[in-house]
N, C-alpha and C positions, 0 to 999 in steps of 0.2 A: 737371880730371881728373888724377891723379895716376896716374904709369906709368914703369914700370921698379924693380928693385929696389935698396933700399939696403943699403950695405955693413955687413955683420955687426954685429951692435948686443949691446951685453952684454942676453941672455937676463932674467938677473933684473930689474934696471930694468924691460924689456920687459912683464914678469910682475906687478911691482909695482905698472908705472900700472893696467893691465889689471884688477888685483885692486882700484885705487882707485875707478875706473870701477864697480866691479860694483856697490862699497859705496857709493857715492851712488846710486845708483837700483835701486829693489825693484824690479824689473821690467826686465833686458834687452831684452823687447820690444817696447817703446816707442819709439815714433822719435826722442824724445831720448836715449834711455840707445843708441841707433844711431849717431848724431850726435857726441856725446860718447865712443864707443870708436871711430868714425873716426877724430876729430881725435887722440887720442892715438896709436893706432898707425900713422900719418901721419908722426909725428915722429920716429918709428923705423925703418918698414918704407916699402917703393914697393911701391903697387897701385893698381889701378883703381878697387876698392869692396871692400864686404865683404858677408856676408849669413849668414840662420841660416834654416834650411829642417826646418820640423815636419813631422814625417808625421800625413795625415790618417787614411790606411788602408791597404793595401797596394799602392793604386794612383795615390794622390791624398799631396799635401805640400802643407804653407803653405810661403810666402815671404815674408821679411822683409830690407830692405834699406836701406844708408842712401843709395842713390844716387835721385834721382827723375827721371832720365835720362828725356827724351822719347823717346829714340829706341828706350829699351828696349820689347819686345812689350805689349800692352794686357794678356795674362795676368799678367805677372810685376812688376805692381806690389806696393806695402807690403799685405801680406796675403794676396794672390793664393791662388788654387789652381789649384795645375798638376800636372800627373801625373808620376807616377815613368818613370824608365827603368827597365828590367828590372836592368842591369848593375848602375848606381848603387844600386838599393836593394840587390842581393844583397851589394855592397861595402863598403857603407857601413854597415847595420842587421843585416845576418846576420852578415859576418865580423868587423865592427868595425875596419875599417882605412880610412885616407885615399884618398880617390878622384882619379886627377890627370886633367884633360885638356887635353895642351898644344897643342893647335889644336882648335877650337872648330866651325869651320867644317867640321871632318872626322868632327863626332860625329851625335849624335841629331837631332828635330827642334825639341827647346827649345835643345841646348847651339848650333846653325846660327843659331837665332834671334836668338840671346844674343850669338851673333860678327857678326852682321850688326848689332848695335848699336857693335860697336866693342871686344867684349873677347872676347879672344883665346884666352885661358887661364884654368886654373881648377886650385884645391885644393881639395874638400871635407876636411876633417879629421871624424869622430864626436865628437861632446857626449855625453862617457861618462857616464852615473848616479854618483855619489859612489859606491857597490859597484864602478864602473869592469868591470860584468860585460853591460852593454846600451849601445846608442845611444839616447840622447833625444831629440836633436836633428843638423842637420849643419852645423859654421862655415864658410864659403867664403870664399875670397879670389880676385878676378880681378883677370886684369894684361893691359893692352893689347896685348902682343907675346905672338905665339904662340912655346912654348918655355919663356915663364919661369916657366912652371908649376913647371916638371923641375925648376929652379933655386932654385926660394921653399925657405926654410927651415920645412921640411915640418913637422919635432920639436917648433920653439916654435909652429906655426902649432896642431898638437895640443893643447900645452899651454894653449894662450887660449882652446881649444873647451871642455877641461874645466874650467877656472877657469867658464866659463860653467852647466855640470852643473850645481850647486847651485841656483844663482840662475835655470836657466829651467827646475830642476824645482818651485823655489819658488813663481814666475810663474805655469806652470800652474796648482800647485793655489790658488794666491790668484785666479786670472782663473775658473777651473772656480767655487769658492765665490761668488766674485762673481754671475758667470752664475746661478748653482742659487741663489742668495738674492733674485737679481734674479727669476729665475722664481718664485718662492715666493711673492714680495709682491705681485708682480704678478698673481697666477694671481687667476679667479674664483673658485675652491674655498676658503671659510675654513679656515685650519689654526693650532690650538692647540698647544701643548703644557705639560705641568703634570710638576713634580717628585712624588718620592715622597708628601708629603707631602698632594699634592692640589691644590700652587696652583700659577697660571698663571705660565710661565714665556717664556712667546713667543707671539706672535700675528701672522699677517700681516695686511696691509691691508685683504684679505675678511673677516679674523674681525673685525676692526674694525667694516666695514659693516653688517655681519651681527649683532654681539650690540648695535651700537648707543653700544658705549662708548669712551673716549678708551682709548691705548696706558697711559697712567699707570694708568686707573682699571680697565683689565683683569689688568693685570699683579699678580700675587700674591693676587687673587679664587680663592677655590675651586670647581674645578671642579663641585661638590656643588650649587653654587648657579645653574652655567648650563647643566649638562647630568640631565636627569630622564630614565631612573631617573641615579645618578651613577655613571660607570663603576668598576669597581674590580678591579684586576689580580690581587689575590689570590682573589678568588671566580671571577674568571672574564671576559673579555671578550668583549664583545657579537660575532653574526658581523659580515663586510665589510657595510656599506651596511645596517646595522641601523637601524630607525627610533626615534629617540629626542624628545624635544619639549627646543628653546632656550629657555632666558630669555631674553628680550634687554628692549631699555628701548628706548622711542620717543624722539623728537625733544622731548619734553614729562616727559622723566620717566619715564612709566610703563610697567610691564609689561608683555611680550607673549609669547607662547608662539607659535614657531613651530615646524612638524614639520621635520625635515632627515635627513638620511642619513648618517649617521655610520661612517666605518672608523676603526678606534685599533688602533695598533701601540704594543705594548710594547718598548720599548727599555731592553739590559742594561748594556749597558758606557759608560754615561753616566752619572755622578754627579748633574748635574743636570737630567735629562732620566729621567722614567720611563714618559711615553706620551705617543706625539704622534697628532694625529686631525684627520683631514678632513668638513670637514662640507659637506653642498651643503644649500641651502635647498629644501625640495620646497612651499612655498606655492606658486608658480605651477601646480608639478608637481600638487600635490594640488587645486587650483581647478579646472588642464584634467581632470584624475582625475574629480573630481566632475561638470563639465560634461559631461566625454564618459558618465559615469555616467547624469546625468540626459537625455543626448541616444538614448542606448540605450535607456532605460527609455520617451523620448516615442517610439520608434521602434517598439518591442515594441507601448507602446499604441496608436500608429496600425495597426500589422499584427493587433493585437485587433480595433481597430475596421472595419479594411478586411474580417479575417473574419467578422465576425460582419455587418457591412451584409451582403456577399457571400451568408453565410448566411440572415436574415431576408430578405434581399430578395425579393418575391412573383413569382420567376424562378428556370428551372431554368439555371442557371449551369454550361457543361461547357467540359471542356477535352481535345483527343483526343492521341494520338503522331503526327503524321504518317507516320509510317512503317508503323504497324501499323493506324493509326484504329481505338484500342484508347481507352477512355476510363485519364483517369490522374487524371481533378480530376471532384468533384460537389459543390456545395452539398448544403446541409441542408436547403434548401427543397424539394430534388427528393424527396427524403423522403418530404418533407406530401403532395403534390402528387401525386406519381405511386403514393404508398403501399408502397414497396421502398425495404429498409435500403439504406445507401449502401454497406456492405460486400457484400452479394449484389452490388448494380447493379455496383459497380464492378470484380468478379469474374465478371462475366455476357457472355461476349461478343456482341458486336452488342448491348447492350443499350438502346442507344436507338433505334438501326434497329427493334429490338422492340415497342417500345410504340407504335410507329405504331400506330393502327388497322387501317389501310385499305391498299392496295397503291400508290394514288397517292399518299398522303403520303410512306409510306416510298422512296416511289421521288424525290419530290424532297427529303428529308434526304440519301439517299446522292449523287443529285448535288451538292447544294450542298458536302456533303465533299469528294469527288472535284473541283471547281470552286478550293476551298479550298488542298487537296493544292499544285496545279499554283499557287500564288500569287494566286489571282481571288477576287474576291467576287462573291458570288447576290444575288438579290434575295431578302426574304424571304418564307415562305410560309405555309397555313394549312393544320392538320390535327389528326386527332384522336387523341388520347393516351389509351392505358388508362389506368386508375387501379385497381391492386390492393383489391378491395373496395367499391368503387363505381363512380360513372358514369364515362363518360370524358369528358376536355374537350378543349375546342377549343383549339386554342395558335397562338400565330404564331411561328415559329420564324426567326433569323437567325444565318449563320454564317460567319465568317470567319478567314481565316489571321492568322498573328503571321509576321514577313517581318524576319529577323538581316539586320545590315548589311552582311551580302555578297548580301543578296538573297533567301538562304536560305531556305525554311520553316520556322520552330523550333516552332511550333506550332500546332491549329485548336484556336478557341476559338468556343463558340455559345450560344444563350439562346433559352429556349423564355416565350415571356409568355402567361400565363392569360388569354382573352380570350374565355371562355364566355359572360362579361356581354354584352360587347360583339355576341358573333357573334347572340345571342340578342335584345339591342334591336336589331341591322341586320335580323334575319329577320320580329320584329315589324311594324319599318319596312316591309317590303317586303308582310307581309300587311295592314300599316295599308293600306295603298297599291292592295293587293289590292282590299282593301273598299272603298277611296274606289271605285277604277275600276267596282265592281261598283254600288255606289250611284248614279256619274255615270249608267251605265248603267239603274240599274234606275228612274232617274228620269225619262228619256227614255223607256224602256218604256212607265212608267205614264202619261205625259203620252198617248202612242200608241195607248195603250187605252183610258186612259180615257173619251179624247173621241167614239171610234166608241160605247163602251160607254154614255154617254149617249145617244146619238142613237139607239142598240137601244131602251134602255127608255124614251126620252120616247116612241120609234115603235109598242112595243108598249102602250103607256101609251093613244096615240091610236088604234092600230088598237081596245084593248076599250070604248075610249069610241064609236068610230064603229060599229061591230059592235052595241052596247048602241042606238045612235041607232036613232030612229025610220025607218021606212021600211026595215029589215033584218030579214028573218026566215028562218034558215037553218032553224029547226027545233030540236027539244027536242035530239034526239042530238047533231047538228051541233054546235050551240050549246053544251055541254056540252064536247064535245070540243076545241074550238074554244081555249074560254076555258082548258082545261088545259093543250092545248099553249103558248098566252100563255101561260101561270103557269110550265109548266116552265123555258120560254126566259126569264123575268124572271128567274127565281131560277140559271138557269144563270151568266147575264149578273153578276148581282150577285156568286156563286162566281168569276166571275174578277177582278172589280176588289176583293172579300175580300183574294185572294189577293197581288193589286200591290200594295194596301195593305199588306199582312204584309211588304214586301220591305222597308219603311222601319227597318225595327232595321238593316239592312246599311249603309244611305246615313246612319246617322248610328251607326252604333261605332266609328269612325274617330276622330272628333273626343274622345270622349271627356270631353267638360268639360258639358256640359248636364245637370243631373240636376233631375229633377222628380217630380211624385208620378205616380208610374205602377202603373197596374192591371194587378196581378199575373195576375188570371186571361186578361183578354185578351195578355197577350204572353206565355203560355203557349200560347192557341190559335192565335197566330201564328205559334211556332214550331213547334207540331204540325203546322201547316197546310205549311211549306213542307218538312218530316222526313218528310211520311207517304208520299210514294214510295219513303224508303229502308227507314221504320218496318214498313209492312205487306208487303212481302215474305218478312219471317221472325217477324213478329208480331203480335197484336192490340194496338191501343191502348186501353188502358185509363185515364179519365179519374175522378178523383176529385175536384173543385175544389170547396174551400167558399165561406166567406160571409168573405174575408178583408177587413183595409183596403189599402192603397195604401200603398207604400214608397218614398220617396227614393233616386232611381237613374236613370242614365241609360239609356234605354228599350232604347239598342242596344244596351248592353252587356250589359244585363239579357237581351236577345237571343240575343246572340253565346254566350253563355253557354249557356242555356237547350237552344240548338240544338246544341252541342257535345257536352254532355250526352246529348240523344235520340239524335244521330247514334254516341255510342262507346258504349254502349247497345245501338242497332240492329245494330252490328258484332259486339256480343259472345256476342250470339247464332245459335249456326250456323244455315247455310241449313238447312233441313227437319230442324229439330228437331225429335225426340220430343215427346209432351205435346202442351199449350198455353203453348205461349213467347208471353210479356206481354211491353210496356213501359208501365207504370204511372206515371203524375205525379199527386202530389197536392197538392193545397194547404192549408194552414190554418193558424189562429193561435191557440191555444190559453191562449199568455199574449197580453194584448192589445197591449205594447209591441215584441213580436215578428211576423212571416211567417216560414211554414219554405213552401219546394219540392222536392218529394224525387221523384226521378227513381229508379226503381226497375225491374231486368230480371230477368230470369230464365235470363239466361247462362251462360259460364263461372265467373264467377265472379275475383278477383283474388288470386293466390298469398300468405301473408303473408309472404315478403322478399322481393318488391317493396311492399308496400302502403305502406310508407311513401316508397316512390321516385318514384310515378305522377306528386308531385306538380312535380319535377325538371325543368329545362328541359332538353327535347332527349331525354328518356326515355319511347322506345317498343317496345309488343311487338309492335306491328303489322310487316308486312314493308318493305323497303325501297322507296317509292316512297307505301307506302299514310299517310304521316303522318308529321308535324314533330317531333312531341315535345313540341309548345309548347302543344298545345290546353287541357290542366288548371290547366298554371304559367299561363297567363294569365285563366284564369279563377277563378284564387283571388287572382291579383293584382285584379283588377276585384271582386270580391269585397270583399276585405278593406280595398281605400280607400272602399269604399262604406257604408264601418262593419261589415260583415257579418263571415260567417265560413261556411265551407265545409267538409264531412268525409265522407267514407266510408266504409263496413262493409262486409264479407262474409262474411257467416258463413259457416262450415264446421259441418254435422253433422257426427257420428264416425259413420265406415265412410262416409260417403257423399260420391260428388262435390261440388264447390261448387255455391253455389244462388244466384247472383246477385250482384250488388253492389247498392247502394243508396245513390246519394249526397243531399247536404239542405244545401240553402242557405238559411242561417239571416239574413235584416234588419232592418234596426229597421223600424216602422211607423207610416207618414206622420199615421198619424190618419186615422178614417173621413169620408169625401168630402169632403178635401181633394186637389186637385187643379188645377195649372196649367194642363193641356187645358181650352181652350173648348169647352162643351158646343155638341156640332150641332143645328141647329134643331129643334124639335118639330114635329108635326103641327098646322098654323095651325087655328085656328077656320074655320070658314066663312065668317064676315063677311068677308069682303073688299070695299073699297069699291073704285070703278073709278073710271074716266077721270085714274088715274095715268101720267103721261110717261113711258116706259123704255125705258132707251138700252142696248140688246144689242151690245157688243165682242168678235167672237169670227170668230176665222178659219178655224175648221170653218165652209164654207159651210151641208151639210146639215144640224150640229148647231143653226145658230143659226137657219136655217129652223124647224127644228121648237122651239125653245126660243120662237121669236116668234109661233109660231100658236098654241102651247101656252099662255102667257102672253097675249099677244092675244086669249084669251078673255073675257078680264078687262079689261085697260088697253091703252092704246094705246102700240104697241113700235114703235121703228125700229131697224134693223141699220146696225154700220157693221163693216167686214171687216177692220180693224187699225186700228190707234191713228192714225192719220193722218187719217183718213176720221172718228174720231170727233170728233179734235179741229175739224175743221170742221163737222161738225154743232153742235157746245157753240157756233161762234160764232153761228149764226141761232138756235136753238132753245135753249129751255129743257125740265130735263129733272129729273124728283123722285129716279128714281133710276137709276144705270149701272152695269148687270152688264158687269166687265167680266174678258175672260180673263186670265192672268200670263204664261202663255206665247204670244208672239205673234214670227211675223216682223218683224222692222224695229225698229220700237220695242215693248220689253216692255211689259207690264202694269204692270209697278212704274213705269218711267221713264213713263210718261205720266200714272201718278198724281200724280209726284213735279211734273212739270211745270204740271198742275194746278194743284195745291197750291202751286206760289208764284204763281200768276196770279188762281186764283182761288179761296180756301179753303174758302167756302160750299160749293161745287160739289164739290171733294173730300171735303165729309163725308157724302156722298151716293153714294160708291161701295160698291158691295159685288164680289168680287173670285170669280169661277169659277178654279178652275185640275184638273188632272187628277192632280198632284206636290201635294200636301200637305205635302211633308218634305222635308228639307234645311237645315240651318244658314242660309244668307243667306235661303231665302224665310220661316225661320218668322221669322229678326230683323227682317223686313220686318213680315213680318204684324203681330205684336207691336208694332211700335212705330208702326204707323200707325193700329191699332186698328179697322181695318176688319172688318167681316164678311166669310163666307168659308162658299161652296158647292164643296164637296170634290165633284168629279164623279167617278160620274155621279151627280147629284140628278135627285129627279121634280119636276114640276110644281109638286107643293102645297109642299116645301121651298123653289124660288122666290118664290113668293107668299108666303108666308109671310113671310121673309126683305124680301123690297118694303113689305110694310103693316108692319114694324119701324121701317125706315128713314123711312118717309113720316110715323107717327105719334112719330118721335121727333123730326125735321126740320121737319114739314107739306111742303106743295107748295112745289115753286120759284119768286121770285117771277118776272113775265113782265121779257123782258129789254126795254130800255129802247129807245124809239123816237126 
């Protein structure tokens, strides 16, 4: 550390080395050209160090120093930036005068800092500009002892700041250019420039990247050749960030065009410089350009596709305001569906509240809204929806909120689903179900009938044989009267088991799969037979039936139909009509591959807009309670898979009320007496031969009494009262033939046939089977497949008999069982 000052030194000398100094190093700033004007002015002058302090701004200076003093502040190293004192800049850069401070420790908080390393004192002199009208810089010199500031030779200390003027204004702009060339080369932005003439006159290390070529082989290329269109300053220059297309050349040679963005500045006062231009490469830029292009475009077409699902979807799709529960969103489908442009509905207020049908629907859409409102979901419900211009349908409706992530309601959104089909097969369902229950039923009926109903007419059967028997003589009148009251009571008796018969179309329309050749005129009279209590109240029945064949059809359906008919018919006629109100049925086939049945009234008559509706599921004019809707639709459906076809007419005279409807169900036809019913016994001959075995199974005690004395006239009968008791007779006794019942306590009819017949199969082909139910699925697949004969009761006498000399002459007698 060098301290204190030396004594007066010739000035020029002083001047000289100083100016020697300057001119061996471009650059006073340097820490050797630092180094090197220490050591010289060291051999002249006494100080502590020296230093030259650039300003950065008005608050901020560099520092440059040749001492590397540890103990100096960590700010105020080689380069440092440390901030101005107020005093010092006004001193130093406003008035341009030397700044002194001879104790250090009594100044600011840099020059304290500076004396707590050890120097004391301080001269700044100004580094005057070569005009000598600014400060460029400030020289310092510190000295260890506080005071010798006062005492430094101030004058030459000036003079060595300006000897410095030139050379760190030179510095600067060589260190500025440096910087600014360094930033140019280095920047990613390619930049050209090209002289008047058109050719390349500079390039940075991006333009290099970027057109692909060596610095030799760019250099004097005309721009013409690597910028398209080619710029040209007398016609005009392109705007900032203009898009122009590069040549450039690949790794392989050849050409590439890429797009880039071009600014060109024309430059005047440059000889060889007459446009310089920034290019940035927009390949990436125009790749993402395009991807986000085609990302939009798949975005648009999924928001297509989400509209248009949204819209075809076979759903009324809504969306409400929570606030107002005002609709603000409707598919296209609500359109179809409900038949209201989406611009009324969506201007309609309450408009879906509206198209409720009914009060209870509408009353649970607005809870399920209000449910919605409050942030809850409903469960969904079922209800009926007008339709502007047609029927209304049944819809299930569900509705629920949209819940923003503060919990919010931001919107109710709901969906009405067409489920007319559905509600329509569930209401089928339930009358399929109807009907079974009704057949279960009407099958037990008839079993309950029929069996006393036997045992009336074998009794009346026997009382006009005993009555006829010798040893009886009531008398001509008596007798007379006698035998008519018999007759009545026979043929009443038979009128009711007619009748339980006719009930079998009920016990088998359910099922629906059985189709056989069935006799059109009899299940026309079976369904007259069960209609005419509703028929003749406001009607006569009028019968027409020809000589038709037999159609392929399941007999119930064919039924179920039939009586659907007479019954909307019998309705359509008011009570105590005027005239003679008819309902007419007739039959015929005209073409032979045809049967028509036409069901014909004399009623109101059917409006023509509805005529084509009738046939609608769920479309009635009846009042509420009196009818489904469904009675036509399903019997045009049963209809039409039965190969058929179905229609209706009403004419209208002019001026006068309607005069009936007339509907005609049109089938193919089976072919005459073709038919899978087995025909019921005929009246036997007389021959009967006797002393035939027969085994009566039958748990009407009283019927099988009289069916064994009756029978017993003839062959020899034993009773057994259930299958249990019979099977123990089969093991002593041999027997030619055994009537026996289907319906029995304990064990059936069937299951003891069935038993039979794995024990002993001779013996089961020797049954013949009573029962009072003829119909039903499982008993006729019994019957059928076991092929037995079959006394539908109640039968007479001579149909048993009958029925035994079949069995016996088709079998012979049983042989005796073995001892």
């Amino acid at each position: 550390m060098r301290e204190g000052l030396v004594p007066d030194s010739d000035k020029l000398v002083v001047l000289n080395a100083v100016l020697r100094v300057a001119a061996r190093h471009p650059s006073l700033l340097a820490p050797a050209a630092f180094e090197d004007l220490s050591r010289t002015l060291a051999a002249h002058l006494s100080f502590a160090s020296i230093a030259v302090l650039l300003p950065d701004d008005e608050e901020h200076q560099r520092f440059y120093t040749d001492n590397a003093d540890p103990n100096l502040p960590g700010n105020v190293r080689f380069g440092a930036r440390i901030p101005f004192d107020p005093s010092f800049y006004q001193r130093v850069y406003v008035e341009v005068r030397p700044y002194i401070c001879d104790d250090t420790r009594l100044g600011n908080e840099i020059e304290r800092s500076v004396g707590e390393a050890g120097y004391r004192s301080y001269v700044a002199a100004p580094v005057r500009s070569p005009d000598g009208k600014r400060a460029l810089a400030t020289f310092t010199m510190t000295f260890a002892e506080p005071g010798a500031a006062s005492r430094a030779p101030v004058d030459l200390i000036e003079e060595i700041g300006d000897i410095f003027g030139a050379s760190i204004e030179r510095s600067l702009r060589s260190a500025r250019e440096r910087r600014l060339a360094m930033i140019l080369d280095t920047s990613g932005d390619a930049m050209l420039a090209w002289d008047r003439s058109g050719r390349v006159t500079d390039a940075n290390r991006a333009a290099l990247a970027l057109t692909g070529h060596t610095r030799e082989a760019l250099i004097g290329q005309n721009i013409g050749s690597l910028l398209d269109p080619e710029p040209d300053p007398a016609v005009g220059l392109p705007e900032p960030d203009a898009r122009l297309v590069l040549v450039a050349r690949t790794p392989e040679g050849e050409a590439r065009r890429l797009p880039v963005a071009v600014t060109i500045t024309a430059v005047e006062d440059d000889p060889l410089v007459a446009c310089h231009a920034l290019l940035r490469d927009l390949s990436a830029w125009e790749a993402s350009e395009h991807e986000v292009v085609a990302h939009l475009a798949r975005i648009r077409e999924l928001e297509e596709q989400h509209r248009t699902l949204l819209d075809n979807a076979p759903l009324v799709i809504f969306r409400l305001d929570p606030r107002t529960l005002e609709l603000v969103y409707l598919n296209h489908c609500a359109e179809r569906l409900l038949g209201v442009p989406l611009d009324e509905a969506l201007a309609t207020p309450g408009f879906l509240c509206g198209v409720h049908v009914d009060q209870e629907g509408a009353a649970a859409y607005d809870e399920a809204v209000l449910r919605a409102r409050a942030g809850m979901r409903s469960s969904p419900y079922e209800a009926r929806l007008a339709r502007r211009g047609a029927h209304a349908i049944t819809a299930r409706g569900t509705i629920y909120p949209l819940v923003g992530k503060g919990g919010e309601v931001v919107a109710i959104e709901g969906l009405f689903m067409d489920v007319s089909v559905e509600h329509a097969a569930r209401t089928r369902l339930i009358q399929a179900d109807r009907l079974s229950t009704l057949g279960t039923l009407a099958a037990g009926v008839a079993h309950e009938i029929n069996n006393p109903a036997a045992f009336i007419l074998l009794g009346i059967d026997m009382m006009a044989r005993m009555l006829d028997g010798p040893g009886v003589d009531l008398g001509p009148t008596v007798s007379e009267q006698v035998h008519h009251m018999l007759g009545e009571l026979r043929d009443s008796t038979r009128r009711i088991v007619d009748i339980v018969r006719d009930l079998r179309m009920f016990a088998r329309a359910p099922a629906g799969t059985r189709r056989i050749a069935v006799d059109v005129n009899r299940t026309v009279e079976s369904a007259l037979s069960l209609t005419r209590g509703q028929i003749i109240e406001r009607a006569r029945i009028v019968r027409d039936l020809g000589d038709v064949p037999p159609v392929i059809i399941d007999e119930g359906r064919l039924g179920q139909v039939l009586v659907n008919l007479l019954v909307n018919a019998s309705q359509a006629i008011p009570r105590n009509a005027p005239g003679e109100p008819a309902v007419t049925v007739t039959t015929r086939s005209e073409d032979p591959r045809t049967v028509e049945i036409e069901v014909r009234d004399t009623g109101v008559g059917i409006s023509p807009e509805i005529l084509d509706r009738i046939w609608d599921p769920f479309f009635t004019t009846k009042e509420p309670g009196a009818g489904t809707g469904l009675g036509l639709s399903i019997s045009r459906e049963i209809i039409e898979r039965s190969g058929g076809r179905i229609y209706v007419e009403s004419p209208i005279e002019a001026e006068a009320p309607p005069r009936g409807a007339r509907f005609v169900i049109v089938l193919p036809a089976a072919g005459r007496g073709d038919s899978s019913i087995p025909p019921m016994p005929s009246t036997p001959p007389r021959s009967i031969k006797s002393g035939v075995r027969v085994l009566v199974v039958e748990d009407e005690a009283p019927l099988a009494r009289a069916l064994a004395e009756e029978i017993g006239r003839v062959h020899e009968v034993s009773v057994a009262g259930g299958a249990q008791g019979a099977m123990e007779a089969l093991l002593v006794q041999r027997f030619d033939v055994i009537l026996c019942d289907l319906r029995m306590p304990g064990m059936s009819g069937e299951a003891f046939y069935e038993k039979v017949a794995a024990d002993k199969p001779d013996v089961a082909k020797r049954f013949v089977f009573m029962t009072g139910v003829g119909f039903g699925a499982d008993v006729e697949r019994f019957l059928a497949e076991s092929g037995r004969p079959v006394l539908e009761k109640p039968f007479s006498a001579e149909d048993a008999l009958a029925v035994i000399q079949k069995v016996v002459t088709r079998h012979g007698r049983a042989p005796l069982p073995a001892r």
